[in-house]
Structure formats: C-alpha cells, structure tokens
C-alpha positions in Angstrom: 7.0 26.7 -2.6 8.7 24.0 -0.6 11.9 25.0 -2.1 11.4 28.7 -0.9 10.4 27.4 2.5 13.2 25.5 4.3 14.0 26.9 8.1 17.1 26.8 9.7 18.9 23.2 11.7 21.0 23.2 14.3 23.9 24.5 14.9 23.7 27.4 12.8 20.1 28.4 11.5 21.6 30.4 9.5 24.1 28.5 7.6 22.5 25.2 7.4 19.0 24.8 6.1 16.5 21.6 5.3 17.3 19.1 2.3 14.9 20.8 0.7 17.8 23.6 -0.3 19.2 20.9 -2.1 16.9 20.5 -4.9 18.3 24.1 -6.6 21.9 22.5 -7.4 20.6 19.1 -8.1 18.1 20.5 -10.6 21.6 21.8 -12.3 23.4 18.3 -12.3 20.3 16.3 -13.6 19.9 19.0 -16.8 23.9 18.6 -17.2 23.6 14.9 -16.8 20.5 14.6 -19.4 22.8 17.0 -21.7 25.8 14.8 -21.5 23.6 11.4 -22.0 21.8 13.0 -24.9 25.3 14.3 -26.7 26.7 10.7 -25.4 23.5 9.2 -27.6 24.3 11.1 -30.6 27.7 10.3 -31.1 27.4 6.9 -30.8 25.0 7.0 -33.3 27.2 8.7 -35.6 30.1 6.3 -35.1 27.8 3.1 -35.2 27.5 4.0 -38.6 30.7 4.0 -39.2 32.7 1.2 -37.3 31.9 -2.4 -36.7 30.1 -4.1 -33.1 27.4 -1.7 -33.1 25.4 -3.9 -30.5 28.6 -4.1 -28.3 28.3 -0.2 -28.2 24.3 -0.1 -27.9 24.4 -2.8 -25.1 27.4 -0.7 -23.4 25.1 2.4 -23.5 22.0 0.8 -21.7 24.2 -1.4 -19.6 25.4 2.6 -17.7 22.3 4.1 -18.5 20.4 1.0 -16.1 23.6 1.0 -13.8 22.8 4.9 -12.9 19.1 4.2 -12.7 19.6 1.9 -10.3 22.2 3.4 -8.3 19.6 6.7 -7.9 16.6 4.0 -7.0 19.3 2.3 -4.4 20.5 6.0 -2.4 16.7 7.0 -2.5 15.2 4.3 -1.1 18.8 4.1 1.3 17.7 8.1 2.3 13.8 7.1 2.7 14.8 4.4 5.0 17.1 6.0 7.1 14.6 9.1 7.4 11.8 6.8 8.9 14.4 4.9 11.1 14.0 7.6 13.5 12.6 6.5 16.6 10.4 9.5 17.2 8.7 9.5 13.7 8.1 5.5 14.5 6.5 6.3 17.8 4.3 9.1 15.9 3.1 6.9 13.3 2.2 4.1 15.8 0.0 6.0 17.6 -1.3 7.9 14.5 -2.5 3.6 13.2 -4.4 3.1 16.7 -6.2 6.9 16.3 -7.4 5.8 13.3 -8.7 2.2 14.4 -9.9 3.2 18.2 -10.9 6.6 17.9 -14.6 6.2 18.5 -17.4 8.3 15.5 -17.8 11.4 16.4 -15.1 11.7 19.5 -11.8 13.5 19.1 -8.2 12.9 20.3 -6.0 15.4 22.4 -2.2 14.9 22.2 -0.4 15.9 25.1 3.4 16.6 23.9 5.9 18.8 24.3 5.1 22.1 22.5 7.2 23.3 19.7 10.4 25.0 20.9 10.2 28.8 22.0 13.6 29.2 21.0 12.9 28.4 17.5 10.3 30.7 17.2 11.7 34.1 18.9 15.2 32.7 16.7 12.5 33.7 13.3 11.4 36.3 15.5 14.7 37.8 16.6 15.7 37.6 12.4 12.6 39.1 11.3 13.4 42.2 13.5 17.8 42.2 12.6 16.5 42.2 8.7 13.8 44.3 8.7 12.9 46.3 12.0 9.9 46.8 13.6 7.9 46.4 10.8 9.0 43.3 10.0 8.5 41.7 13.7 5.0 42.8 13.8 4.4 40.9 10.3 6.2 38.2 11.5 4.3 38.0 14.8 1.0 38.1 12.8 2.4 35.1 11.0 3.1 33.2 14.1 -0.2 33.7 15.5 -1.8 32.5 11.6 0.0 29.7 12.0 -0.8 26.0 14.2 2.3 26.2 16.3 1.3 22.7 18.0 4.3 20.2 19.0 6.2 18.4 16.2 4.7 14.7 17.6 1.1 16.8 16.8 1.9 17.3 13.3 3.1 13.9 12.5 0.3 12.3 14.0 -2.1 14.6 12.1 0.1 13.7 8.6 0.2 9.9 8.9 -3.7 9.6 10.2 -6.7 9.7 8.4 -8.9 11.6 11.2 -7.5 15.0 9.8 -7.1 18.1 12.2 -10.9 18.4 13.4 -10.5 15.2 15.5 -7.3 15.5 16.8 -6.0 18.1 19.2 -3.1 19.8 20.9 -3.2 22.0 24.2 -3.1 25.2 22.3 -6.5 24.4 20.7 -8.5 23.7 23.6 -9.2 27.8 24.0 -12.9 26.5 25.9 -10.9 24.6 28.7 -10.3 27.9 29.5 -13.3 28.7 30.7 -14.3 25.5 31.9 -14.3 24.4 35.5 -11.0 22.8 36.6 -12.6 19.5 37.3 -13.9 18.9 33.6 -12.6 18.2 30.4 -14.4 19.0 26.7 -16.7 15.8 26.2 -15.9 15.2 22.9 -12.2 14.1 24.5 -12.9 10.2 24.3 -8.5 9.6 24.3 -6.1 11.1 25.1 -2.1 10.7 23.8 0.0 11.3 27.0 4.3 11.3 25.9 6.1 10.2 28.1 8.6 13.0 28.3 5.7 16.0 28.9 5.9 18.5 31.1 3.5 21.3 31.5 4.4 24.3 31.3 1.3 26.3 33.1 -1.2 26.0 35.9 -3.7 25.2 33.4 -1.6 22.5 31.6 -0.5 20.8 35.0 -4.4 20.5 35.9 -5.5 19.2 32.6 -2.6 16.9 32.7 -3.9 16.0 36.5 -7.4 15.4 34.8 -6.3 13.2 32.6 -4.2 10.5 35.0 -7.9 10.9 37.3 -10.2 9.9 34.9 -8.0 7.9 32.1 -7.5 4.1 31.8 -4.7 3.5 29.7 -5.9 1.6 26.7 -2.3 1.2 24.9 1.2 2.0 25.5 4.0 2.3 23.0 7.3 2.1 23.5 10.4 2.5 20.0 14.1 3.0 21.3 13.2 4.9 24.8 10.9 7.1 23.3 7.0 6.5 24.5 3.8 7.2 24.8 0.5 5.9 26.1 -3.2 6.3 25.3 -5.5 6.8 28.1 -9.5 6.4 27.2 -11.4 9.0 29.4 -14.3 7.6 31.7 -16.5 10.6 33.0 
C-alpha cells in the first residue's frame, strides 16, 4: 500500500514521486544480488573441494559478505540521519515531547500552522479531472473531504506524540467555534501551538488567532534553524 501511494515533489509532480517509488527496482537488485551471492556460495563450494586454502577462500567470502552488510547498515543510518536533520521535523517533534509531558488529563491541544497547500490539492484535483473527467473529480473531491487535510506540522506532531488525534487539534476541526461567540474558545483548549510563520487565512481564523494572544501565557518557546514555535497555556 505505501508503495502504491507516493504523490508527486516539486518540480514536476508528475515526473518525480516520494522514495517510496524506489522500493519496486530495489526489490529487483536485492533478488539479483541474493541470486549472485547464492551461485557465488556454490561454486566456491565446488572448488574448495578441489584446490588447496579452502579457509583463505571461506574467510574471503564472509570478509565481502560483512563488507556489504555494513556498507547497507552505514547509507541507512546516513539516509535516517539526514531525513531527521531537517529543521522543521526537529521543531515538530519538540513540541510533540512537551504535548506529551504538559498537556494536562483530560484537556486537548490546538495547533495553529499553516494549512496544507491549496495548490497541492486542486494539482490532484486538476489530474483527477485531465485522466478521468467529471467523474473522476467528483470521486476525487469525495476523497478530499474523507480525508484530515490538516497542516503538515499537524501530522507530525500527531505521529511523534503519544496523545493520538482526540487530544490534539487543527483549525479545520474546531467545526463548534463556528457557532460559538467570538469572544470564546472550546474549554477543553488548555494549550495552544502558535508557529511562528501563521497566517490566517479567514475572519474566523484571524479572531481565534486574536483569542489566543488575549488569553494565552506562553509556557514554552522553541526555536531549530529559524523555524519556531511557542506554546501558549490558555487562562479563561
């Protein structure tokens, strides 16, 4: 399923997918590597039999065998590393640690970040419609509304935290502000995650944003490479 899954990167969506694409030829090289160490394995054999210095040749075998072990250990962990370097994923899983240690029983967290691009959704959209018509827009629209389109920050907050989706929020789940009056927020809210870089995009985001720096005390602020955020603690 992940396989099958991968979207689009920048520059071209089309072209260029996730890593994930990846797996299909490397799936190919592992089974011809595994053929060629098992043929490798079997020769040897035969001409151990056959010649003298049969531990030179045993010790030769294991000595690439570990060598190409290692190497595969070495470029994973080098690809891990690099992956969680980013400064953005840092920032996420900071705050995701003091969720889990702060976040009062019983009270929920709303992250305020930006949402998740509108060009990348009208892009699967525009490519659901080009491949398939009307038909396939409307079942790609009902997809998009199935879905939790919250911002990226959201989703690795909610990955790297223990408190699991029912505790922490984004703007697009707070349908009861809605009908709320303007000088409240949801009392269940106990913090709030406010990114530096966030910008509302409506009336009603702009006032729950205003709400927010009214009745918030910042508790925490976290700062990785430019990129931060701070946690305000709500006192109503």
């Amino acid at each position: 399923a992940l396989i099958f899954s991968a979207h689009g990167v920048s520059p071209n969506p089309i072209r260029y997918v996730t890593d994930r694409e990846t797996h299909w030829p490397l799936l190919f090289v592992m089974w011809a590597a595994g053929l060629g160490l098992y043929q490798l394995k079997k020769r040897l054999a035969a001409a151990l039999h056959r010649t003298a210095g049969a531990d030179s040749w045993w010790m030769l075998y294991h000595a690439v065998f570990g060598l190409c072990l290692l190497w595969g250990v070495y470029e994973t962990n080098r690809r891990v590393v690099h992956l969680a370097s980013q400064p953005r994923l840092k920032l996420d899983y900071q705050v995701a640690r003091f969720l889990d240690l702060h976040l009062r029983q019983g009270k929920k967290a709303l992250i305020l970040a930006d949402p998740l691009p509108i060009e990348a959704i009208q892009d699967y959209l525009d490519r659901a419609y080009h491949k398939s018509g009307p038909r396939g827009l409307a079942a790609a629209q009902q997809i998009v509304e199935a879905l939790d389109t919250g911002p990226f920050d959201y989703s690795r907050i909610v990955a790297n935290s223990k408190l699991g989706k029912n505790r922490i929020l984004h703007l697009g789940q707070l349908n009861t502000f809605e009908q709320q009056q303007e000088t409240s927020l949801p009392r269940e809210i106990d913090l709030v995650v406010h990114f530096a870089n966030f910008q509302p995009s409506s009336e009603r985001e702009a006032s729950l944003d205003a709400l927010v720096t009214q009745h918030g005390a910042k508790r925490a602020e976290f700062i990785v490479e430019g990129q931060a955020a701070s946690i305000l603690e709500l006192h109503r």
